[in-house]
C-alpha positions as CSV (number, residue, x, y, z in Angstrom):
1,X,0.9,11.9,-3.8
2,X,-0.1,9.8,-6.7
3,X,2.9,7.4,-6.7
4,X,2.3,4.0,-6.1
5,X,3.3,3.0,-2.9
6,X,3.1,-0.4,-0.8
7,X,0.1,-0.8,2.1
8,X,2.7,-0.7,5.0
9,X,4.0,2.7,3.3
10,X,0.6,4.1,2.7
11,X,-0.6,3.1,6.6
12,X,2.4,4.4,8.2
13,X,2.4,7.8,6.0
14,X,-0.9,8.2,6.6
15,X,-1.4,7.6,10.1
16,X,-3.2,10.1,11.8
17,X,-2.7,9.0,15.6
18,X,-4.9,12.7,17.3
19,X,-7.7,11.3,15.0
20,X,-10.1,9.1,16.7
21,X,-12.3,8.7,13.6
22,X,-12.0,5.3,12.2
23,X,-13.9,2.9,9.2
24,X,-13.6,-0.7,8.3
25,X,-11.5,-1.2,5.3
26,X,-12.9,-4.1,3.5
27,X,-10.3,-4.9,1.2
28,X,-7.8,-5.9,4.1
29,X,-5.6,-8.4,3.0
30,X,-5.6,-9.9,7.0
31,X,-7.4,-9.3,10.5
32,X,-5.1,-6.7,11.7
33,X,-5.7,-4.5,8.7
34,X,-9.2,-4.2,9.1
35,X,-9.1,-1.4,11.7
36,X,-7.2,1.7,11.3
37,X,-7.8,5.3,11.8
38,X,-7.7,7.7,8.5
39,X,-7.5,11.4,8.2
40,X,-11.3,12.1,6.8
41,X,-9.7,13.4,3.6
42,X,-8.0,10.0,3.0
43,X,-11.0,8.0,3.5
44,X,-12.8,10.0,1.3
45,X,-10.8,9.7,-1.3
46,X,-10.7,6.0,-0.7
47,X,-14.3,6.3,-0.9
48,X,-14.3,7.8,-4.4
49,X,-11.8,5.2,-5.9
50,X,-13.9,2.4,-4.6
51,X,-16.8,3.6,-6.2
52,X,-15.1,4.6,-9.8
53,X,-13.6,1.1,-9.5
54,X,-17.2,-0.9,-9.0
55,X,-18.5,1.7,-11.1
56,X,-15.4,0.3,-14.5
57,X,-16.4,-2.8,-13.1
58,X,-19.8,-2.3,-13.6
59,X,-19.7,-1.3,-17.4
60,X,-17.6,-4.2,-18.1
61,X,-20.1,-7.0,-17.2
């Protein structure tokens, strides 16, 4: 699960189409990727890397 994998391959492997829950992605690189549905797992791991990464950020500055 940890390889490194392009958005498109990411999306479509983690598509979760019986989910209806869904969360702005704010990172999209265009429109159509703002809205998508994630398993609540995924986004929560999302979540957590987001927050380590503004938390490197943070020390750095």
């Amino acid at each position: 699960m940890g390889e490194s994998v392009s958005g498109e391959v990411f999306l479509r492997n983690h598509y979760a189409p019986t989910d209806e829950r869904s969360f702005v992605w704010p990172m999209a690189p265009g429109k159509g990727w703002v809205r998508t549905v994630w398993r609540m797992d995924d986004q929560q791991q999302w979540e957590d890397r987001a927050r380590a990464n503004a938390d490197a950020l943070d020390g750095l500055f």
